[in-house]
CHARMM internal coordinates of N, CA and C (Angstrom, degrees):
IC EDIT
DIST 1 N 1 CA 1.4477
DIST 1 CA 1 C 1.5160
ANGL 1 N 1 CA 1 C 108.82
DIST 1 C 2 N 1.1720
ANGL 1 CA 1 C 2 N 107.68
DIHE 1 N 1 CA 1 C 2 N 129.72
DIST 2 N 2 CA 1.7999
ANGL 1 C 2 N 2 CA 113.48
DIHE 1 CA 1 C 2 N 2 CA 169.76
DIST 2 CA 2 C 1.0572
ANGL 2 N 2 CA 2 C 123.63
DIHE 1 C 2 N 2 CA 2 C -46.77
DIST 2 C 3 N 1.2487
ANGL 2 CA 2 C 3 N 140.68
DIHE 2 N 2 CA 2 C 3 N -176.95
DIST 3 N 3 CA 1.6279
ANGL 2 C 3 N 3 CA 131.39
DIHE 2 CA 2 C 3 N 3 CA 162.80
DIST 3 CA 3 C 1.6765
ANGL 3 N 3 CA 3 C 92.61
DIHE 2 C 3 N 3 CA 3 C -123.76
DIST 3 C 4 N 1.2452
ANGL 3 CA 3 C 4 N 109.16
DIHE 3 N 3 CA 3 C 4 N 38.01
DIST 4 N 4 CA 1.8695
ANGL 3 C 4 N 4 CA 115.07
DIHE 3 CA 3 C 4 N 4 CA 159.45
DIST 4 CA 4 C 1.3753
ANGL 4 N 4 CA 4 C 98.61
DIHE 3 C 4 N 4 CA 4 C -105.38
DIST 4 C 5 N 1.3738
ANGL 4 CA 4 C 5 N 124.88
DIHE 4 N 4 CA 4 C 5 N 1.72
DIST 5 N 5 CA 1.4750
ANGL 4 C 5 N 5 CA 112.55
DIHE 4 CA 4 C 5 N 5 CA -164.01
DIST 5 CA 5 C 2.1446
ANGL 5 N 5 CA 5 C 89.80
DIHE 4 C 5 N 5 CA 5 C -117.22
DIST 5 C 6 N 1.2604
ANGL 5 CA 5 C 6 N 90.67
DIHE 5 N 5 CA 5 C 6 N -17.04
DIST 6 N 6 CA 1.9600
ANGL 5 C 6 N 6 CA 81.25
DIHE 5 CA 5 C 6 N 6 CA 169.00
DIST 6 CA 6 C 1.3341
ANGL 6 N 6 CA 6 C 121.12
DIHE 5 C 6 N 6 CA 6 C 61.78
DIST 6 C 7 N 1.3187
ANGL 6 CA 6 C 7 N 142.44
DIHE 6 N 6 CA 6 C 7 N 178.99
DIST 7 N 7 CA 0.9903
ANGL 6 C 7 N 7 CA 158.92
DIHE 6 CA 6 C 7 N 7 CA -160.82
DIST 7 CA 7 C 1.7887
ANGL 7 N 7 CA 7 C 107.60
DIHE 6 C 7 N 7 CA 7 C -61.86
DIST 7 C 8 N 1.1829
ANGL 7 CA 7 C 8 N 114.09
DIHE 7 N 7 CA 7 C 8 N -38.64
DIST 8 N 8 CA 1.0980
ANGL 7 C 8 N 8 CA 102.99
DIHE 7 CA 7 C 8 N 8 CA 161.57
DIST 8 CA 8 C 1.5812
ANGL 8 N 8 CA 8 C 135.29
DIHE 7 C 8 N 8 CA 8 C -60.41
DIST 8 C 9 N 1.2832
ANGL 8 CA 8 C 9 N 105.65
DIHE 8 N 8 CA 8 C 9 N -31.08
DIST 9 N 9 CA 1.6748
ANGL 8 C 9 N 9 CA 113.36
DIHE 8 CA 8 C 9 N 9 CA 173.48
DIST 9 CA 9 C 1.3463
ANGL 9 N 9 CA 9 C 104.18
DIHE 8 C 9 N 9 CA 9 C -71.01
DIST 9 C 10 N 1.6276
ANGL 9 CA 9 C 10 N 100.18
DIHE 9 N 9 CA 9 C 10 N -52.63
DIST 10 N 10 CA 1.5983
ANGL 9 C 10 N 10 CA 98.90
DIHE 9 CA 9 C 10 N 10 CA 175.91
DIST 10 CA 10 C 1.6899
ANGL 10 N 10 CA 10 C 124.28
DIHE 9 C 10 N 10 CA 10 C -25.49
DIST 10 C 11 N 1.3502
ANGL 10 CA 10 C 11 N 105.04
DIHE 10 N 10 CA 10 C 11 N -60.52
DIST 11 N 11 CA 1.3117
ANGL 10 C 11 N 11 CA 111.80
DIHE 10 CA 10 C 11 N 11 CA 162.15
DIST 11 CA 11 C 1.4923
ANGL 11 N 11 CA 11 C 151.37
DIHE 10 C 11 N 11 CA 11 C -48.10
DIST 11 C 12 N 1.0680
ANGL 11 CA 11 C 12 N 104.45
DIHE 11 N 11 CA 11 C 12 N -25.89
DIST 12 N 12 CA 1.3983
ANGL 11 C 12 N 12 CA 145.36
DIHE 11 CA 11 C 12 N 12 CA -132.77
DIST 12 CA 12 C 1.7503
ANGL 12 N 12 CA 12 C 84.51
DIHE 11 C 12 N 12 CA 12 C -108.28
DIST 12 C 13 N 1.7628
ANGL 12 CA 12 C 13 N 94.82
DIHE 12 N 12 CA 12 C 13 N -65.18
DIST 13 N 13 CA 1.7861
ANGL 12 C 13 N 13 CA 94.28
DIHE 12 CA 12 C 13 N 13 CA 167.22
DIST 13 CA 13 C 1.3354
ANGL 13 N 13 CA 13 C 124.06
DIHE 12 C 13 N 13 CA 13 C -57.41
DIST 13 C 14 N 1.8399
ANGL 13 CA 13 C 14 N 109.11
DIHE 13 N 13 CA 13 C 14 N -34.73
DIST 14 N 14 CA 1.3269
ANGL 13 C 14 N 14 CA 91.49
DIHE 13 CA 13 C 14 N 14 CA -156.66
DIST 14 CA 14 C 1.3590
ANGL 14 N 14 CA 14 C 101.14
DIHE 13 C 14 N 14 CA 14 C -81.27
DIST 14 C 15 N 1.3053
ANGL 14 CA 14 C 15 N 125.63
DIHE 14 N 14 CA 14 C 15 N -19.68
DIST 15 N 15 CA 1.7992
ANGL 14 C 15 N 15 CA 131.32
DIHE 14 CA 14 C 15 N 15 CA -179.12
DIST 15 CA 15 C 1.7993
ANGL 15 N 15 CA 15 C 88.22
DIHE 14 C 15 N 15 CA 15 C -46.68
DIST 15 C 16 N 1.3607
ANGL 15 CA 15 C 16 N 112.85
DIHE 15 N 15 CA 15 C 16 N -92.29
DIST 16 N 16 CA 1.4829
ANGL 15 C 16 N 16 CA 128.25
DIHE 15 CA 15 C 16 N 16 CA -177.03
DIST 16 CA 16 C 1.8570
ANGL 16 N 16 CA 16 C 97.93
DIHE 15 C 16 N 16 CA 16 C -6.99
DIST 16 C 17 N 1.5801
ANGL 16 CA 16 C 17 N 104.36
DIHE 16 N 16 CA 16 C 17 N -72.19
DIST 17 N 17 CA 1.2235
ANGL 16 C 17 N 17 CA 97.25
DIHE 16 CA 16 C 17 N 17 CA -141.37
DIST 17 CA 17 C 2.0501
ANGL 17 N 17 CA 17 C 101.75
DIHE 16 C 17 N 17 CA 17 C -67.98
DIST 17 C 18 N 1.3247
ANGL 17 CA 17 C 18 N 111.65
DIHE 17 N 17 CA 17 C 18 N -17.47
DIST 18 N 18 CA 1.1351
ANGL 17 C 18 N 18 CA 122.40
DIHE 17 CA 17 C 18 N 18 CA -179.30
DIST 18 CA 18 C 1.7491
ANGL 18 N 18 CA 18 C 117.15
DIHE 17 C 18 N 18 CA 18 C -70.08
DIST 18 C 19 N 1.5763
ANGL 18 CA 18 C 19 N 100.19
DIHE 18 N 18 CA 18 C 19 N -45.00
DIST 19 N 19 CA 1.3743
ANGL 18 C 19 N 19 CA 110.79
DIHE 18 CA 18 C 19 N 19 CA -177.46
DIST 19 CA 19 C 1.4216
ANGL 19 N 19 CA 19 C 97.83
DIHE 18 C 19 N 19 CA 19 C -74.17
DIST 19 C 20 N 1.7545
ANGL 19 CA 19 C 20 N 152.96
DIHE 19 N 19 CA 19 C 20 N -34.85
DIST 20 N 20 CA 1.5711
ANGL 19 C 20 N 20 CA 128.33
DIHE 19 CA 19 C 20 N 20 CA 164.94
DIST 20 CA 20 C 1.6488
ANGL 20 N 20 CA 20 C 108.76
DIHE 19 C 20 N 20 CA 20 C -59.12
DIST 20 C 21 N 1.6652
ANGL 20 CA 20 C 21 N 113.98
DIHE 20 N 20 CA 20 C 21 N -51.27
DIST 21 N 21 CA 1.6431
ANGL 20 C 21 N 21 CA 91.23
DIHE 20 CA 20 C 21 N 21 CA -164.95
DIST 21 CA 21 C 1.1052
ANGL 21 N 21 CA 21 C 106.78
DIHE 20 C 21 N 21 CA 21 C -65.71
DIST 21 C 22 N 1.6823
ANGL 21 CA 21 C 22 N 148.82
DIHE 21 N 21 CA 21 C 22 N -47.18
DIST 22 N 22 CA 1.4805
ANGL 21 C 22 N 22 CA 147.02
DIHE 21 CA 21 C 22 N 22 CA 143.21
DIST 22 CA 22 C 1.7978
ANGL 22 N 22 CA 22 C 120.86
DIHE 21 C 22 N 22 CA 22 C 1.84
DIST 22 C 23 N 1.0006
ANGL 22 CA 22 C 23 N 101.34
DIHE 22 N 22 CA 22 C 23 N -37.85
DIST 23 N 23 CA 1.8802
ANGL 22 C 23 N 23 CA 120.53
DIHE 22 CA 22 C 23 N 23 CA -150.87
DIST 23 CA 23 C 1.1965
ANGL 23 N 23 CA 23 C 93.07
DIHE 22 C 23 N 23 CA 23 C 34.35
DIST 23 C 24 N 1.3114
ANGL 23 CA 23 C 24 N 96.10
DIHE 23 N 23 CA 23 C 24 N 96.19
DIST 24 N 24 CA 1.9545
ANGL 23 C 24 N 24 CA 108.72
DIHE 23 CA 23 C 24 N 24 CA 172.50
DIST 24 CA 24 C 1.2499
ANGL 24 N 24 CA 24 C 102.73
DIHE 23 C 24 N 24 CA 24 C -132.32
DIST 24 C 25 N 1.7193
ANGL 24 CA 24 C 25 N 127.88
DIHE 24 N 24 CA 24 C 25 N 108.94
DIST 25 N 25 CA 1.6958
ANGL 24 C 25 N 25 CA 86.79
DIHE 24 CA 24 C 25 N 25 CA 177.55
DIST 25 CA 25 C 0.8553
ANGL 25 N 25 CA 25 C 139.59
DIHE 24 C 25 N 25 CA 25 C -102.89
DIST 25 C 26 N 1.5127
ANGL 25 CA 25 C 26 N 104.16
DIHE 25 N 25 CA 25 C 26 N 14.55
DIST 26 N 26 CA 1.9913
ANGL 25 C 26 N 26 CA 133.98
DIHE 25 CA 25 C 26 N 26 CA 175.33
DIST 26 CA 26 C 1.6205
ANGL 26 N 26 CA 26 C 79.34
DIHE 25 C 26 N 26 CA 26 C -53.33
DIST 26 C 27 N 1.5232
ANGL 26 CA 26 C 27 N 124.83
DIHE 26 N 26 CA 26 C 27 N -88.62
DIST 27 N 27 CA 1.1100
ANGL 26 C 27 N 27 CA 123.97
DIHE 26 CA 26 C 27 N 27 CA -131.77
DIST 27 CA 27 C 1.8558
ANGL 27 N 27 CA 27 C 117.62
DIHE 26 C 27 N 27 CA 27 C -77.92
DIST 27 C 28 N 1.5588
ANGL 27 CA 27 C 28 N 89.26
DIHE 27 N 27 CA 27 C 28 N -12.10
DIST 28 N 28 CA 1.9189
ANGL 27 C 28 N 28 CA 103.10
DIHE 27 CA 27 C 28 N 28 CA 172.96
DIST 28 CA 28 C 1.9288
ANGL 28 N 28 CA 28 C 92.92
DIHE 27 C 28 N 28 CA 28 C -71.73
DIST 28 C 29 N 1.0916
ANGL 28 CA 28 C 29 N 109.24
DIHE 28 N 28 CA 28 C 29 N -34.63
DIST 29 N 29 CA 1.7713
ANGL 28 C 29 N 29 CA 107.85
DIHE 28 CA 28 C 29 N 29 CA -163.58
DIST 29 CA 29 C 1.4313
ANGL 29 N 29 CA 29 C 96.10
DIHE 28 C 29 N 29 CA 29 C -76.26
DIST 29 C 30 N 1.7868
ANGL 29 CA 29 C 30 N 110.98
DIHE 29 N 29 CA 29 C 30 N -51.67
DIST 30 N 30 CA 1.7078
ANGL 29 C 30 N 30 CA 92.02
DIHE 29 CA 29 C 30 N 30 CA -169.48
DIST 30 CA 30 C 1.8283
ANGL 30 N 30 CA 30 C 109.88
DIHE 29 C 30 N 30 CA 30 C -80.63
DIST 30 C 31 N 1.2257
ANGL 30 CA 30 C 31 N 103.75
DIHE 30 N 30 CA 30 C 31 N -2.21
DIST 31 N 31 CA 1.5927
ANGL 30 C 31 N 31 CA 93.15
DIHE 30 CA 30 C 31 N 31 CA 161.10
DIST 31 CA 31 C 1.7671
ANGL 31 N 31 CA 31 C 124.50
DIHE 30 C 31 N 31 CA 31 C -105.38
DIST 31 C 32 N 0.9222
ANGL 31 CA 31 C 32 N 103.31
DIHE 31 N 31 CA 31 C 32 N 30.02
DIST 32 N 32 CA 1.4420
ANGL 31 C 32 N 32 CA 127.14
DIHE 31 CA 31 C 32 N 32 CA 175.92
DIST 32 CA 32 C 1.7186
ANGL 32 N 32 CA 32 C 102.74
DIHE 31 C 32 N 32 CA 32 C -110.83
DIST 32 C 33 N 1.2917
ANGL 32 CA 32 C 33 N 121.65
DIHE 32 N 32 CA 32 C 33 N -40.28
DIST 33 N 33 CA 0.8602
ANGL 32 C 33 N 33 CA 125.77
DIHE 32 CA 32 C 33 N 33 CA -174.97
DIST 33 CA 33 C 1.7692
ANGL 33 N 33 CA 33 C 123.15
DIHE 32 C 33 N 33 CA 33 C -80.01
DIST 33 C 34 N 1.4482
ANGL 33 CA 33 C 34 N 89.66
DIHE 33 N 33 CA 33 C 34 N -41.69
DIST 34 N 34 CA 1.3877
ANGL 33 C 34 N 34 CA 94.40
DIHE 33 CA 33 C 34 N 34 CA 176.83
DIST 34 CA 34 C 1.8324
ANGL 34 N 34 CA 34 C 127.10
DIHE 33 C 34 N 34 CA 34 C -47.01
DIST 34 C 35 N 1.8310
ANGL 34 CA 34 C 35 N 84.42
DIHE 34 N 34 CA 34 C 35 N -49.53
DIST 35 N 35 CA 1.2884
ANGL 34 C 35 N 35 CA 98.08
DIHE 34 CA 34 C 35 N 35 CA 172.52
DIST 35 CA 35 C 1.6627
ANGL 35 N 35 CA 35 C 120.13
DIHE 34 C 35 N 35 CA 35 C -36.42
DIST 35 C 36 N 1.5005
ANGL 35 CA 35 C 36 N 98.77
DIHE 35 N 35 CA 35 C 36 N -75.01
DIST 36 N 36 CA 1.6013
ANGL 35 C 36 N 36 CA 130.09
DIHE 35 CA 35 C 36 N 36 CA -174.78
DIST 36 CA 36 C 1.4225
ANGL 36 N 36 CA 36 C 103.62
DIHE 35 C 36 N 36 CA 36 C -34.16
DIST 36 C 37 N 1.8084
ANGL 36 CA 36 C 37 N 120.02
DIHE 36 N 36 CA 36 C 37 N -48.56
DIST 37 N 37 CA 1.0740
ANGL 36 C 37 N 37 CA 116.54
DIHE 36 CA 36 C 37 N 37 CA 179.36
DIST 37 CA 37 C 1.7677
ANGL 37 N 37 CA 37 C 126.44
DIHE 36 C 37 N 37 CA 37 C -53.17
DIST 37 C 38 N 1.6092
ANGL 37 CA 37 C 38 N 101.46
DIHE 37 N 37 CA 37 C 38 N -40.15
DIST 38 N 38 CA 1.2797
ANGL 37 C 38 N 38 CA 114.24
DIHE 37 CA 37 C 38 N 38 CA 171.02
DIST 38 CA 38 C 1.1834
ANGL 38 N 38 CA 38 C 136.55
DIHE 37 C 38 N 38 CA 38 C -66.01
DIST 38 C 39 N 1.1991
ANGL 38 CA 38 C 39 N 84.97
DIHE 38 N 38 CA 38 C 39 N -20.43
DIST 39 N 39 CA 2.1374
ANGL 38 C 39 N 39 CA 91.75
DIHE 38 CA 38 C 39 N 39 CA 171.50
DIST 39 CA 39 C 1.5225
ANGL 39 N 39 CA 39 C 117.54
DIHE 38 C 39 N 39 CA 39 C -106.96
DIST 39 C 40 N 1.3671
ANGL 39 CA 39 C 40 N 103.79
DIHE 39 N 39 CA 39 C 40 N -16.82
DIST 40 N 40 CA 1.7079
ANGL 39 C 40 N 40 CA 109.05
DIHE 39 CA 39 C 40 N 40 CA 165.88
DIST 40 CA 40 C 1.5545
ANGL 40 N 40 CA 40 C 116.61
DIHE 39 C 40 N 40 CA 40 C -83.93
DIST 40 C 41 N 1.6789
ANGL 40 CA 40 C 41 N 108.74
DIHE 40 N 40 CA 40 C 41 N -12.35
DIST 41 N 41 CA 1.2075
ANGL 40 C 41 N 41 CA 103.88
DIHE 40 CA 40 C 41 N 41 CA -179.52
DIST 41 CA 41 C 1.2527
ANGL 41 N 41 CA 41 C 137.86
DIHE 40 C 41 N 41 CA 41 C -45.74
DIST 41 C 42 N 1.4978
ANGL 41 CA 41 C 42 N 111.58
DIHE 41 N 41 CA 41 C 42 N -48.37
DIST 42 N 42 CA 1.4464
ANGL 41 C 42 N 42 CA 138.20
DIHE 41 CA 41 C 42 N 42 CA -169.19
DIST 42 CA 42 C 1.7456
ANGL 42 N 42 CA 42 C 94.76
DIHE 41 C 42 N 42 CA 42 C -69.53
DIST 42 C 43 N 1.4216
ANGL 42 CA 42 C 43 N 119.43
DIHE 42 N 42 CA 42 C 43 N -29.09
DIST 43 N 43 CA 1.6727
ANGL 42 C 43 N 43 CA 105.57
DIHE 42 CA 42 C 43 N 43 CA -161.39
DIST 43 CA 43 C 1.1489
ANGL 43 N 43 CA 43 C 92.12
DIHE 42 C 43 N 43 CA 43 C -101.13
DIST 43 C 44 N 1.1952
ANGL 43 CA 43 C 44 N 132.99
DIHE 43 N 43 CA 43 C 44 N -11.03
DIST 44 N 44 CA 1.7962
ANGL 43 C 44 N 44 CA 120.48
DIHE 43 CA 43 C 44 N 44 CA -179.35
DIST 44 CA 44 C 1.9035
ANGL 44 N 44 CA 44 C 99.46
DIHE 43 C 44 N 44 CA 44 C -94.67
END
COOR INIT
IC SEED 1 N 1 CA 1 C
IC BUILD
């Protein structure tokens, strides 16, 4: 992740990377999501 994407990506990874070692999949999904949002942002 860039550091154009900021604190939100920041997050975004650490949900993901927390929700697989966890096996959580609330928190793998909402950090899967976060991401996605940030890079689709600009085209929507």
């Amino acid at each position: 992740m860039r550091w154009k994407y900021g604190t939100a990506g920041i997050v975004g990874l650490m949900l993901l990377t927390i929700g697989i070692k966890a096996k959580n999949p609330t928190l793998g999904s909402v950090g899967t999501v976060v991401p996605a949002m940030l890079l689709a942002g600009p085209v929507l």
